[in-house]
C-alpha positions as CSV (number, residue, x, y, z in Angstrom):
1,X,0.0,0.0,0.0
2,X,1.4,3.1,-0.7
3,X,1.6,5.8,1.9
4,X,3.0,8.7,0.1
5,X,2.1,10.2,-3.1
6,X,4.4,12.3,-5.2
7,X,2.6,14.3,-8.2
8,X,6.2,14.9,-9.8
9,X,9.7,13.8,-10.0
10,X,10.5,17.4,-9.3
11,X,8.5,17.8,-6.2
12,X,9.9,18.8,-3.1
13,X,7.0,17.5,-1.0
14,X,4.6,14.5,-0.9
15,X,1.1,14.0,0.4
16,X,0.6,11.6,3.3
17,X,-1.8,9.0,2.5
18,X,-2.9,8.1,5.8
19,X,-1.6,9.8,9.2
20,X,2.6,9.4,9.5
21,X,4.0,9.1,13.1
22,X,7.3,10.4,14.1
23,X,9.9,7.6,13.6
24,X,8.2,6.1,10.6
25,X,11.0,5.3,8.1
26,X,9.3,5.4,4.9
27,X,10.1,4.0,1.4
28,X,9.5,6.4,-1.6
29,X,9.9,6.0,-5.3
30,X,10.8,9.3,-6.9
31,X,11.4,8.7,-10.3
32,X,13.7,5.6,-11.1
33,X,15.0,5.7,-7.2
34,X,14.0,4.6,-4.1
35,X,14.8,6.6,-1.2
36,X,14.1,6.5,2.8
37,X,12.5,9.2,4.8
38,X,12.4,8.9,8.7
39,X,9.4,10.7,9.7
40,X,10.2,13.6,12.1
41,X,7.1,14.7,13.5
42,X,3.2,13.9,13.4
43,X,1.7,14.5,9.9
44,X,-1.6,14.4,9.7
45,X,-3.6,12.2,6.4
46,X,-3.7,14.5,3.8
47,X,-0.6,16.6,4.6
48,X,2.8,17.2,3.2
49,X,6.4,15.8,3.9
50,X,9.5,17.2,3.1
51,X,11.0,14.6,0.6
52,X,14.0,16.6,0.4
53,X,15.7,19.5,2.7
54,X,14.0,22.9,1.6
55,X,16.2,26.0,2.4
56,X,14.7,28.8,4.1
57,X,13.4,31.2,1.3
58,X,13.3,28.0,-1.3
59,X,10.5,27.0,-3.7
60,X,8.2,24.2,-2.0
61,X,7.2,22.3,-5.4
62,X,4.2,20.3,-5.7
63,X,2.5,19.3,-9.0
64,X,5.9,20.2,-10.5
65,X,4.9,23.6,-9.9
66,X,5.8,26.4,-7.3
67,X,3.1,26.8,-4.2
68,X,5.1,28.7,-2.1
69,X,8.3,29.7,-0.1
70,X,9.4,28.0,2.8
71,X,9.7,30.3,5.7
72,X,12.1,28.5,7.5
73,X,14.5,25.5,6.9
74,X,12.5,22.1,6.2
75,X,13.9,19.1,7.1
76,X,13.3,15.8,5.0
77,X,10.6,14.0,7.1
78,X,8.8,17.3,8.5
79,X,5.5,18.5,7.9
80,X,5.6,21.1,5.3
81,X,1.8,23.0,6.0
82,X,1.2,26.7,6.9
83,X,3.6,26.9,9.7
84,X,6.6,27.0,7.7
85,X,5.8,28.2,3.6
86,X,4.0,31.4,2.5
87,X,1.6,31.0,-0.2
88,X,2.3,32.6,-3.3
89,X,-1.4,33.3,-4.4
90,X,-2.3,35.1,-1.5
């Protein structure tokens, strides 16, 4: 069963697929590689994970597109949501 879902091999983020507990390590295809992620805090279904380190002031990239800025530094594993990225459409 898969529990992440990436839109694009570009993406920076994925989408839980049911809620992710911290200390979860996770298998994830990105393209032709598969890579672990150790979950680093609770992510709620329907939420999404750093797939990569984000830099404070970097793109967050979902759909292959931009969504937004990351307002901090993201770990890999944490829960990218409004508590770290601005929006860029409003």
């Amino acid at each position: 069963m898969k529990i992440l879902f990436i839109h694009d091999e570009s993406d920076n983020v994925a989408v839980a697929l049911r809620d992710l507990a911290p200390g979860e390590i996770l298998e994830i295809e990105i393209g032709s590689k598969t890579e672990k992620i150790e979950v680093k805090e609770p992510i709620p279904f329907g939420h999404k994970i750093a797939i990569r380190d984000i830099e404070k002031g970097s793109n967050i990239i979902k759909y292959g597109e931009v969504i937004g800025i990351a307002t901090d530094k993201i770990v890999k594993g944490s829960h990218v949501h409004v508590h770290n990225i601005r929006s860029l459409r409003y």
